[in-house]
C-alpha positions in Angstrom: 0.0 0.0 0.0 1.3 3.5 -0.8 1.5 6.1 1.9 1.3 9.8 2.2 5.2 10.0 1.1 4.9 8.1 -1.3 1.8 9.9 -3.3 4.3 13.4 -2.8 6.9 11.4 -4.0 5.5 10.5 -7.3 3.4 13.4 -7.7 7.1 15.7 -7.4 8.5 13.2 -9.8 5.7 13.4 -12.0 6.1 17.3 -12.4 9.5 17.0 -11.7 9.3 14.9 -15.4 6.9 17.9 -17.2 9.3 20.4 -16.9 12.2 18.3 -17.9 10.0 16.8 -21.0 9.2 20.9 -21.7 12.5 22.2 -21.1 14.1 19.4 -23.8 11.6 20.2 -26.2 11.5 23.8 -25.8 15.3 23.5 -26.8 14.6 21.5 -29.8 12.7 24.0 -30.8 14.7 26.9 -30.5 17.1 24.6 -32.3 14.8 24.3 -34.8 13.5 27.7 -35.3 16.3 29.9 -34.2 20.3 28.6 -34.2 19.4 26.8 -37.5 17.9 29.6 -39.4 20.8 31.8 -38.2 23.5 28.9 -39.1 22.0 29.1 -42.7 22.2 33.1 -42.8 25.7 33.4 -41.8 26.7 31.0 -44.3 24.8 32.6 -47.0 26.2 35.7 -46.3 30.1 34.3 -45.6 29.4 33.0 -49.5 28.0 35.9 -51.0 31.1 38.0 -49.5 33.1 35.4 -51.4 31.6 35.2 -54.7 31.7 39.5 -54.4 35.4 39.4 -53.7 35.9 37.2 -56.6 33.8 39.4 -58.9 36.3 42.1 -57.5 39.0 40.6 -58.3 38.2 39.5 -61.9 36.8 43.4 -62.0 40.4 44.9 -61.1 41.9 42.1 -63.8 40.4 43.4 -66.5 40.9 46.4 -65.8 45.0 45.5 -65.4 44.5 44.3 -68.8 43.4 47.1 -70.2 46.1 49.4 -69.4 
């Protein structure tokens, strides 16, 4: 037979058990909605800073060839 202690006992666990359920999933989703999307961004940008320094640079080699 379960006593007193032992309904607090499981009842703490049991809500002990909700917020680590939420807090894992509320970390997925800021995963998911928030470090992701800004991993994507930087990388995007890190290329397109790339692919303008080479236009730049083919840019200032024709002109070199001009002259």
């Amino acid at each position: 037979m379960v006593t007193q202690e032992g309904y607090l006992f499981l009842g703490g666990m049991t809500l002990l058990f909700f917020f680590w359920a939420y807090g894992i999933i509320r970390f997925l989703m800021d995963v998911k909605n928030i470090y992701i999307p800004k991993g994507r961004q930087y990388v995007r940008g890190r290329r397109r800073l790339k692919e303008e320094k080479e236009k730049e640079k083919e840019r200032e080699e024709k002109e070199r060839q001009l002259y």
